[in-house]
PyMOL Python script that loads the backbone (N, CA, C, O; Angstrom):
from pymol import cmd

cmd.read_pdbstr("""\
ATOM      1  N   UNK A   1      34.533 108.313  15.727  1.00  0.00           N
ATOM      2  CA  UNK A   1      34.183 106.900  15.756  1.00  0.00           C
ATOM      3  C   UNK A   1      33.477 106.616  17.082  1.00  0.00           C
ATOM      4  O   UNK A   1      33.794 107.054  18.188  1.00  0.00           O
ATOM      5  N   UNK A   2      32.442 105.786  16.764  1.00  0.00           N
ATOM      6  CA  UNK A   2      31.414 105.738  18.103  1.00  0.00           C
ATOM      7  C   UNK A   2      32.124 104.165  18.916  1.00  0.00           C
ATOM      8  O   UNK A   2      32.876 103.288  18.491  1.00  0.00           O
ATOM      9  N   UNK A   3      31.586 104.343  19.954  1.00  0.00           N
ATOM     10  CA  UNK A   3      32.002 102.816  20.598  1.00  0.00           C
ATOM     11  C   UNK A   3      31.769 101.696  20.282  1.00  0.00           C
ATOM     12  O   UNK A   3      32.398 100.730  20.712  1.00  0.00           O
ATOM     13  N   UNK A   4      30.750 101.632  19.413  1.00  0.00           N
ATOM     14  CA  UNK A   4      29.983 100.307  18.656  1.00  0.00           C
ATOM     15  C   UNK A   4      30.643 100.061  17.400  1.00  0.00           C
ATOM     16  O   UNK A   4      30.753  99.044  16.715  1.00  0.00           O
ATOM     17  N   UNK A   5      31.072 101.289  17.262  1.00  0.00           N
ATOM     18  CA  UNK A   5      32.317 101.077  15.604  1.00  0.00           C
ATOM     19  C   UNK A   5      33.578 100.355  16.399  1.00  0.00           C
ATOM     20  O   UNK A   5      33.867  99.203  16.075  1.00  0.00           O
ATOM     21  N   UNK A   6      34.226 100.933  17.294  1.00  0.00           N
ATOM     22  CA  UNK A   6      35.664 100.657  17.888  1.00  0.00           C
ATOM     23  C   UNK A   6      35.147  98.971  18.045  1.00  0.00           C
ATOM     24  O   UNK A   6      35.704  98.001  17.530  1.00  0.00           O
ATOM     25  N   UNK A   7      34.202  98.969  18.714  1.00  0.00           N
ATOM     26  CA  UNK A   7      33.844  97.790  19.611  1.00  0.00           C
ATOM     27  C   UNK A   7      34.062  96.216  18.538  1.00  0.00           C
ATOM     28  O   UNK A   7      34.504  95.140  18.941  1.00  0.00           O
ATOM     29  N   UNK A   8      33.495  96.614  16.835  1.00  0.00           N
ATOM     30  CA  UNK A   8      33.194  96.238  15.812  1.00  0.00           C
ATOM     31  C   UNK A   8      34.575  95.663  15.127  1.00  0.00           C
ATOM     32  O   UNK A   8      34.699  94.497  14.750  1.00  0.00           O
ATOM     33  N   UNK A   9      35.532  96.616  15.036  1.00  0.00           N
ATOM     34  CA  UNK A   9      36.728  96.561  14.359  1.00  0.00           C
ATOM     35  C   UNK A   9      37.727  95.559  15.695  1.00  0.00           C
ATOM     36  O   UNK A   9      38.581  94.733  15.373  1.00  0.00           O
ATOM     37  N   UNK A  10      37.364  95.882  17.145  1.00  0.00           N
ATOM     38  CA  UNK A  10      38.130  94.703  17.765  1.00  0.00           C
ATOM     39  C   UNK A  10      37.773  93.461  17.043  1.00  0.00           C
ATOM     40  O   UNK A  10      38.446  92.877  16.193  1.00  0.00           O
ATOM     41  N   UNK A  11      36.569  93.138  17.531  1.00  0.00           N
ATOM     42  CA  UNK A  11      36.006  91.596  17.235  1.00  0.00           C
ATOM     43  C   UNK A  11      36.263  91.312  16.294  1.00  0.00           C
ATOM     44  O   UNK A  11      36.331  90.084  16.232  1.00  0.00           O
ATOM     45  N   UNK A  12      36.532  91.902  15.169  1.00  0.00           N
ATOM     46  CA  UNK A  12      37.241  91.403  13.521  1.00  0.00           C
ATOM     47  C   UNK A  12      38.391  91.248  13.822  1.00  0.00           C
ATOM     48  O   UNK A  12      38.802  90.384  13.048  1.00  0.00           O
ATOM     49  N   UNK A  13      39.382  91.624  14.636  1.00  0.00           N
ATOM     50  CA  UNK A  13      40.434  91.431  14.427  1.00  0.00           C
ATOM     51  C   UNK A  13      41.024  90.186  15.803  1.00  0.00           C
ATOM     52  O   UNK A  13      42.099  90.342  16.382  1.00  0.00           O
ATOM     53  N   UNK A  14      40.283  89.287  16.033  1.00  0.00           N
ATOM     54  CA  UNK A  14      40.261  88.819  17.111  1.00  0.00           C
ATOM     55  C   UNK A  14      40.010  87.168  16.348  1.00  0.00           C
ATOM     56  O   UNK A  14      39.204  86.628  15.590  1.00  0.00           O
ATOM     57  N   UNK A  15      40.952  86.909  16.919  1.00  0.00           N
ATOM     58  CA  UNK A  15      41.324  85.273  16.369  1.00  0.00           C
ATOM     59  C   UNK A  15      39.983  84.584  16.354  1.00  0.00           C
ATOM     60  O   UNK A  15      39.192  84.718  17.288  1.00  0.00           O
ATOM     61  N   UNK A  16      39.600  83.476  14.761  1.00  0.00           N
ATOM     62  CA  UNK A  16      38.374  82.983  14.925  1.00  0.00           C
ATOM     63  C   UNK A  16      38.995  81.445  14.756  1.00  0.00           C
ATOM     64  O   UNK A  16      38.230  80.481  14.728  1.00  0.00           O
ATOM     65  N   UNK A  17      40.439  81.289  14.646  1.00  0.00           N
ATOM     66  CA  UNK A  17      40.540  79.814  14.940  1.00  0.00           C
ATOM     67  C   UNK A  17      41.707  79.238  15.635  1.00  0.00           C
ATOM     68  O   UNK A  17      42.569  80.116  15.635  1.00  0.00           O
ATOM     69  N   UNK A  18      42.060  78.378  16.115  1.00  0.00           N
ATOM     70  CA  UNK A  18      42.758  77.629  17.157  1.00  0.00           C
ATOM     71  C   UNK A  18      44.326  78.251  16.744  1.00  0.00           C
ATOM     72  O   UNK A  18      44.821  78.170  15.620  1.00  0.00           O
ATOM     73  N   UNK A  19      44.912  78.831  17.842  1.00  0.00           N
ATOM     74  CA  UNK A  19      46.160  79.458  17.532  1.00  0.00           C
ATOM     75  C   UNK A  19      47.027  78.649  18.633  1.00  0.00           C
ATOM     76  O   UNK A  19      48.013  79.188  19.134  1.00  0.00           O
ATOM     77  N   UNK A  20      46.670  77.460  18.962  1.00  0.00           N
ATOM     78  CA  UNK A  20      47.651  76.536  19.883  1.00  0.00           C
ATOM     79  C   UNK A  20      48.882  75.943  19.121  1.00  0.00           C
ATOM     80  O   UNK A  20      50.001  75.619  19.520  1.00  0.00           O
ATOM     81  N   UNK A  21      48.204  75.909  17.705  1.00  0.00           N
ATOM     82  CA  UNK A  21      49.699  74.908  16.942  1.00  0.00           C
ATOM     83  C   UNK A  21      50.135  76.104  16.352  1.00  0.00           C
ATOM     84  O   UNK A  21      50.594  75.927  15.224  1.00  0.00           O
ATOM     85  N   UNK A  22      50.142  77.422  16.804  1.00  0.00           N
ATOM     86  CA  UNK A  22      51.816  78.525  16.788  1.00  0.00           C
ATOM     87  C   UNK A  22      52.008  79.422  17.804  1.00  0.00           C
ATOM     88  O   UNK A  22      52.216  80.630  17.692  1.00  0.00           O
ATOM     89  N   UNK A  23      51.891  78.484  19.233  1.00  0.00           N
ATOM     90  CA  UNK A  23      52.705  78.748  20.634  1.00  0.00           C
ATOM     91  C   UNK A  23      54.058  79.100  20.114  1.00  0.00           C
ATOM     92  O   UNK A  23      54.769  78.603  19.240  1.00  0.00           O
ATOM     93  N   UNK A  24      54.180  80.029  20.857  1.00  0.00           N
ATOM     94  CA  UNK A  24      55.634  80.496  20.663  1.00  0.00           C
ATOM     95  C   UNK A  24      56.085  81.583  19.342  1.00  0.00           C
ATOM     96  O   UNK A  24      57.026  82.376  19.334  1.00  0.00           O
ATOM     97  N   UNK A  25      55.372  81.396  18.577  1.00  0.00           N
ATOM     98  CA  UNK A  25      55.332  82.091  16.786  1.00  0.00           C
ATOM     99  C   UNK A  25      54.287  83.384  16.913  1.00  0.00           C
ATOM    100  O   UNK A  25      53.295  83.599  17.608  1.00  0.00           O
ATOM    101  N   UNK A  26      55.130  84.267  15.719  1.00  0.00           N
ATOM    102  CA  UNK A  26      53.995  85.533  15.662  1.00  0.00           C
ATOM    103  C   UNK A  26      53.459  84.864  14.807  1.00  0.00           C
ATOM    104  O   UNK A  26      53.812  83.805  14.289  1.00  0.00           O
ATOM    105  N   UNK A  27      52.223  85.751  14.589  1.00  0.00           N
ATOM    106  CA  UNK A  27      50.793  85.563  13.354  1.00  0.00           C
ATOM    107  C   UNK A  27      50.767  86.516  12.710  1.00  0.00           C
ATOM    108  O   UNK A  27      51.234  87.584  13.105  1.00  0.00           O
ATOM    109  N   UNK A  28      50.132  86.326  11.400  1.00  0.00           N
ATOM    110  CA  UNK A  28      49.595  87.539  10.959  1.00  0.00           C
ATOM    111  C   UNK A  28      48.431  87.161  10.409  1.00  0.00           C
ATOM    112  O   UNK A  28      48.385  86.487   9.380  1.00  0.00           O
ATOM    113  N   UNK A  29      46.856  87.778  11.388  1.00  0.00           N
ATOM    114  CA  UNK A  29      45.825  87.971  11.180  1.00  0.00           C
ATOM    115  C   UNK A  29      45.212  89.011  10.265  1.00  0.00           C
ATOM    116  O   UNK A  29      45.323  90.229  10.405  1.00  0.00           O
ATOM    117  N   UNK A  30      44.594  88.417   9.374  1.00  0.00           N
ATOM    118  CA  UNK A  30      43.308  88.851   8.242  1.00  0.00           C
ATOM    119  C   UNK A  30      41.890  88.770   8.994  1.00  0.00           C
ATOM    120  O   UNK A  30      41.696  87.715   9.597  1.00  0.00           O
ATOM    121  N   UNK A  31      40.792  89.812   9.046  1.00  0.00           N
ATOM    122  CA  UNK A  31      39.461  89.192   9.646  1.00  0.00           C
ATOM    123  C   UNK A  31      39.546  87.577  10.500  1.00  0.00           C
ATOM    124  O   UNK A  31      38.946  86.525  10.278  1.00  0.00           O
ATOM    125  N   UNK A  32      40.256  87.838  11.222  1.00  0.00           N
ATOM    126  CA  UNK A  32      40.785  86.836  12.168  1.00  0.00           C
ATOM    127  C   UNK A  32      41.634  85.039  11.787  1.00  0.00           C
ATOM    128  O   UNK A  32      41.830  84.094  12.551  1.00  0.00           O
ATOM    129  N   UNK A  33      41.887  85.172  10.597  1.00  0.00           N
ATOM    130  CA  UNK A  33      42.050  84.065  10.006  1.00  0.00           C
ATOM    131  C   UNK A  33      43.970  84.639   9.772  1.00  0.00           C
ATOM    132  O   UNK A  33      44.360  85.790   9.576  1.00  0.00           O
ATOM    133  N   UNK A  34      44.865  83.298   9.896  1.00  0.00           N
ATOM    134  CA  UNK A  34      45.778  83.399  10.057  1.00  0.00           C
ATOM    135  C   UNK A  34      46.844  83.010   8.448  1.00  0.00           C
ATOM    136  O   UNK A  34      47.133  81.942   7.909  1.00  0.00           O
ATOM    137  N   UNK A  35      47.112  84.181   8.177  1.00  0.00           N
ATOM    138  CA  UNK A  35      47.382  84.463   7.008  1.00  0.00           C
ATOM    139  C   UNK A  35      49.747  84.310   6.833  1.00  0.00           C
ATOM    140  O   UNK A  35      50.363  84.248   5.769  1.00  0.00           O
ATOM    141  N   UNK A  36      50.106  84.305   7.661  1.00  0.00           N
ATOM    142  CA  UNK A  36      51.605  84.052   7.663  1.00  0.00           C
ATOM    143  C   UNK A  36      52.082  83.798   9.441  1.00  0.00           C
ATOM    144  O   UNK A  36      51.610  84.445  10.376  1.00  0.00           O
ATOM    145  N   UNK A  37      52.886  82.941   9.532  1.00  0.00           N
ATOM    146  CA  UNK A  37      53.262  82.760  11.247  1.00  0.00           C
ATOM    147  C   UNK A  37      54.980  82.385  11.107  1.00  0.00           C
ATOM    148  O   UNK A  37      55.460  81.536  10.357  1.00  0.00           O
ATOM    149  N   UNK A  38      55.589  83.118  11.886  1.00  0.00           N
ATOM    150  CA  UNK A  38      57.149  83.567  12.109  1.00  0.00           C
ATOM    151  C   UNK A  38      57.411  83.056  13.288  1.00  0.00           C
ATOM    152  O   UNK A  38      56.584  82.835  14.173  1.00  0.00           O
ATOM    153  N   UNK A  39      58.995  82.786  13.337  1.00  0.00           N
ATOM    154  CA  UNK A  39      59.162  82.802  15.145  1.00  0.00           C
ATOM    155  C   UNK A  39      60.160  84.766  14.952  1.00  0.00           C
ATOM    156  O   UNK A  39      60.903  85.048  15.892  1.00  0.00           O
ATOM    157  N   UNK A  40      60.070  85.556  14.082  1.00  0.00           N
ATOM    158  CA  UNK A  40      60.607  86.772  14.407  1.00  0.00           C
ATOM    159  C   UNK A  40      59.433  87.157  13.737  1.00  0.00           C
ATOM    160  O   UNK A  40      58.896  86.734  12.714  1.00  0.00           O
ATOM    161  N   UNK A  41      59.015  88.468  14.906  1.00  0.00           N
ATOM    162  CA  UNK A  41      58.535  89.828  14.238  1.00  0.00           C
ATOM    163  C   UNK A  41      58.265  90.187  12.804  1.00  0.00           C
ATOM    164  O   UNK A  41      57.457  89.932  11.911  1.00  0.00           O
ATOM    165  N   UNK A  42      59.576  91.061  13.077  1.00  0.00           N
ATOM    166  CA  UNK A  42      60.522  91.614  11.816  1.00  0.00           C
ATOM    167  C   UNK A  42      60.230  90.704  10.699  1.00  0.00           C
ATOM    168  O   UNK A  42      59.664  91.187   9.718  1.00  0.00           O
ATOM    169  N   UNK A  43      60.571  89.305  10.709  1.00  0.00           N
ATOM    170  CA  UNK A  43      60.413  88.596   9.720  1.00  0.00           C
ATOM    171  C   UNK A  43      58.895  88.361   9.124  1.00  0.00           C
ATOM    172  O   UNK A  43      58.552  88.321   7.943  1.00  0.00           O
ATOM    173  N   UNK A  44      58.088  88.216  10.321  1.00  0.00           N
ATOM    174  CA  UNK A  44      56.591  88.465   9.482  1.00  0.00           C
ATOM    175  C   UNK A  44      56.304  89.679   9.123  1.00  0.00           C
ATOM    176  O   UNK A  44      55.600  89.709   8.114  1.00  0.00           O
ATOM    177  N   UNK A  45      56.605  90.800   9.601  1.00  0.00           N
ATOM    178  CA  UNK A  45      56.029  91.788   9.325  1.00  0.00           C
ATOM    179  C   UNK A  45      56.290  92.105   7.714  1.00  0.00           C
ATOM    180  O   UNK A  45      55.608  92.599   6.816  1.00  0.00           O
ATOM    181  N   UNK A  46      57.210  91.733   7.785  1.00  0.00           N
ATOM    182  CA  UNK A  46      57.945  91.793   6.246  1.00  0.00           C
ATOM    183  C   UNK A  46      58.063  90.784   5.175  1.00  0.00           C
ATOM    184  O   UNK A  46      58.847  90.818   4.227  1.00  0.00           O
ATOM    185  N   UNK A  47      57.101  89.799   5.474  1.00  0.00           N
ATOM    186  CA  UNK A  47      56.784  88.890   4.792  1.00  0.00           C
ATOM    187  C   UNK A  47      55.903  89.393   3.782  1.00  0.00           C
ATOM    188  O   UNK A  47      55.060  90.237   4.086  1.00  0.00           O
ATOM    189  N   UNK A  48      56.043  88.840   2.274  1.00  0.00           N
ATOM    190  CA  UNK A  48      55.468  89.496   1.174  1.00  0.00           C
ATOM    191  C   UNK A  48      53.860  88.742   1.276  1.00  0.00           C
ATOM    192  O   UNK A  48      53.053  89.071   0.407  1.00  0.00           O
ATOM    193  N   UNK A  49      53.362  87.595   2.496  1.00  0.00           N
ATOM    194  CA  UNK A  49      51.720  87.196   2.320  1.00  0.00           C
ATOM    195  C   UNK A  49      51.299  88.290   3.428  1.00  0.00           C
ATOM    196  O   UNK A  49      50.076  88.347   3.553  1.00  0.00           O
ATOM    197  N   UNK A  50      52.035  89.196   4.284  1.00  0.00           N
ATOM    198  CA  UNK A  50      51.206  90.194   4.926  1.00  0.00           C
ATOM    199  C   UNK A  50      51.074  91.581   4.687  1.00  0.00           C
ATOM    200  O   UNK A  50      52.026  92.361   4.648  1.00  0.00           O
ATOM    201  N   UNK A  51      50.002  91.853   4.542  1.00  0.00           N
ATOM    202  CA  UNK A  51      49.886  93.740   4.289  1.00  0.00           C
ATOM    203  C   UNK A  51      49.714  94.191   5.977  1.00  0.00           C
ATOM    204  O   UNK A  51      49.571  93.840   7.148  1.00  0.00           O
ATOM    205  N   UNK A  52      49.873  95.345   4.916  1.00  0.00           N
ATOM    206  CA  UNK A  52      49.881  96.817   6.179  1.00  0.00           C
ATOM    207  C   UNK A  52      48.665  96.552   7.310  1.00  0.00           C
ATOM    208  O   UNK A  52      48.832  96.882   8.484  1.00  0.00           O
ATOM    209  N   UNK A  53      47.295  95.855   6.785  1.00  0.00           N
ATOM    210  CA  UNK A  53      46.094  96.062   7.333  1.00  0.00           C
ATOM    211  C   UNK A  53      46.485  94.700   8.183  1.00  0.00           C
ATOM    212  O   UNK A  53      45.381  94.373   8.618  1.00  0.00           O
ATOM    213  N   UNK A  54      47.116  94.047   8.506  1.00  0.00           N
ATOM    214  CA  UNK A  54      46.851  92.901   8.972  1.00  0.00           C
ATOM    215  C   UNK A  54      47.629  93.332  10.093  1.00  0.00           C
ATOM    216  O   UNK A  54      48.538  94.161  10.147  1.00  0.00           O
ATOM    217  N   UNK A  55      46.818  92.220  11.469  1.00  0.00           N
ATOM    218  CA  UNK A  55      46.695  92.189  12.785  1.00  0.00           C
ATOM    219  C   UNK A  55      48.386  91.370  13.269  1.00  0.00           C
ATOM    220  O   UNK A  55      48.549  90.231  12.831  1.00  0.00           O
ATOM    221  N   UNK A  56      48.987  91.692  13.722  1.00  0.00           N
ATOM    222  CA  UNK A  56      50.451  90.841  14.142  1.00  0.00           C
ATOM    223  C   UNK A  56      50.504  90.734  15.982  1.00  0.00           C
ATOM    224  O   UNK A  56      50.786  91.577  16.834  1.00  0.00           O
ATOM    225  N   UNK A  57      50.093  89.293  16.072  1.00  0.00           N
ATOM    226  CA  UNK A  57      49.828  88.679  17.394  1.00  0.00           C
ATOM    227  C   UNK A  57      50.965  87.890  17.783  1.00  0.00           C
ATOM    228  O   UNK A  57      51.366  87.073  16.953  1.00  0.00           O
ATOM    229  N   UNK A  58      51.498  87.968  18.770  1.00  0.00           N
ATOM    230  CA  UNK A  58      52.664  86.626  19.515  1.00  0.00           C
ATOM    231  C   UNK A  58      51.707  85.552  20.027  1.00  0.00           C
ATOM    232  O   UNK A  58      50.925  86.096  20.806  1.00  0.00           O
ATOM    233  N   UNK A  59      51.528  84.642  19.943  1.00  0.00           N
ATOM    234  CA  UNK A  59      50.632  83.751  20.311  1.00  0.00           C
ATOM    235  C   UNK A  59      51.775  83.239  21.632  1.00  0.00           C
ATOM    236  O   UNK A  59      52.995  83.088  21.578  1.00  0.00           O
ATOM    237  N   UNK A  60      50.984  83.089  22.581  1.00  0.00           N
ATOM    238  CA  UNK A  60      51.757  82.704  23.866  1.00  0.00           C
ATOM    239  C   UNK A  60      52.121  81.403  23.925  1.00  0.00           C
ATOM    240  O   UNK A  60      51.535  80.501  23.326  1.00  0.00           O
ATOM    241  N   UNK A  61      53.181  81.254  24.708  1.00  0.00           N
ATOM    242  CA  UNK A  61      53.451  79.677  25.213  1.00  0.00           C
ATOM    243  C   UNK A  61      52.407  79.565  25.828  1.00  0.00           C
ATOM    244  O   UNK A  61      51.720  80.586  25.781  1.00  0.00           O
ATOM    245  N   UNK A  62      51.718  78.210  26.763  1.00  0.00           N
ATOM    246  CA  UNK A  62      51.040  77.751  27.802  1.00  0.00           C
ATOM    247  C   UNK A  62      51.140  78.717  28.808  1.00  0.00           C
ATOM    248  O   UNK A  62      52.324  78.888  29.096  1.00  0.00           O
ATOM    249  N   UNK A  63      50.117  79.660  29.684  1.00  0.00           N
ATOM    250  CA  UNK A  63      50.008  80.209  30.732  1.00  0.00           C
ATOM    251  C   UNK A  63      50.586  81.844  30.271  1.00  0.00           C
ATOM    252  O   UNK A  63      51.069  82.469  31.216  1.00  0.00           O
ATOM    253  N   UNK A  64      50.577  82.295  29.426  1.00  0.00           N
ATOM    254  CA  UNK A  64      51.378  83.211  29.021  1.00  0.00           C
ATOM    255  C   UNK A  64      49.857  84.263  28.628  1.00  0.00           C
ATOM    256  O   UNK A  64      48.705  83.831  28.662  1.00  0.00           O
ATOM    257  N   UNK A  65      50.230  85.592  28.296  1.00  0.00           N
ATOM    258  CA  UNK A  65      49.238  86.289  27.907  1.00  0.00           C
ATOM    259  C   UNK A  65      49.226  86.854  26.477  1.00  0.00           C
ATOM    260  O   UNK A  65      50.199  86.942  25.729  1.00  0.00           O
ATOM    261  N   UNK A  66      47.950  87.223  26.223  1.00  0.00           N
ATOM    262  CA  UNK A  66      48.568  87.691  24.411  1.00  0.00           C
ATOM    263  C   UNK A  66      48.475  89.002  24.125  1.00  0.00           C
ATOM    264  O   UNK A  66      47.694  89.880  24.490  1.00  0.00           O
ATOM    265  N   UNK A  67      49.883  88.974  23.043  1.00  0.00           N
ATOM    266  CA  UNK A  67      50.522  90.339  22.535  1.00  0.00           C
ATOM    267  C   UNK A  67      49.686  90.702  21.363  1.00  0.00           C
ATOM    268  O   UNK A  67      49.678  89.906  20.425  1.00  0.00           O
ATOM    269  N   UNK A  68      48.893  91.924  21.269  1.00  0.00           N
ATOM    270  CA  UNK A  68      48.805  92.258  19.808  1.00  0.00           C
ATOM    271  C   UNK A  68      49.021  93.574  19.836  1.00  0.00           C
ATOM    272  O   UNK A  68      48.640  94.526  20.517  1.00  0.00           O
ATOM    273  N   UNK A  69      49.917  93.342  18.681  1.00  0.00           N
ATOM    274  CA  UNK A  69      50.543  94.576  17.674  1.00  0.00           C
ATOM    275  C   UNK A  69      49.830  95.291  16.535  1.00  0.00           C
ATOM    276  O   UNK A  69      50.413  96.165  15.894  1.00  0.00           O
TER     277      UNK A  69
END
""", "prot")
cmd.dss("prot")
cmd.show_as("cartoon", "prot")
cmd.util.cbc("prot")
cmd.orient("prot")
């Protein structure tokens, strides 16, 4: 895989809309669109609206940095 491929598959998986109203909550990102949001992990990951291919982000409180899984 070349760098322009890697480079390609970030930016898809990279939030394309406002993830302020689930501070504190995981996500589960589709082509950047937010497809199930948890306050556990475990519980989204295993939620029957997310597949295997989808992106699982902690969206931060205020001042905080972001987790993706």
């Amino acid at each position: 895989m070349v760098v322009e491929e890697i480079q390609l598959e970030q930016q898809a998986m990279m939030p394309k809309e406002d993830l302020a109203p689930y501070a504190g909550q995981w996500v589960a990102l589709r082509e950047g669109r937010v497809v199930a949001n948890d306050l556990d992990a475990v519980a989204l990951r295993d939620s029957r609206a997310v597949s295997g291919d989808d992106t699982l982000i902690l969206v931060p409180a205020q001042g905080s940095e972001l987790l993706i899984l």
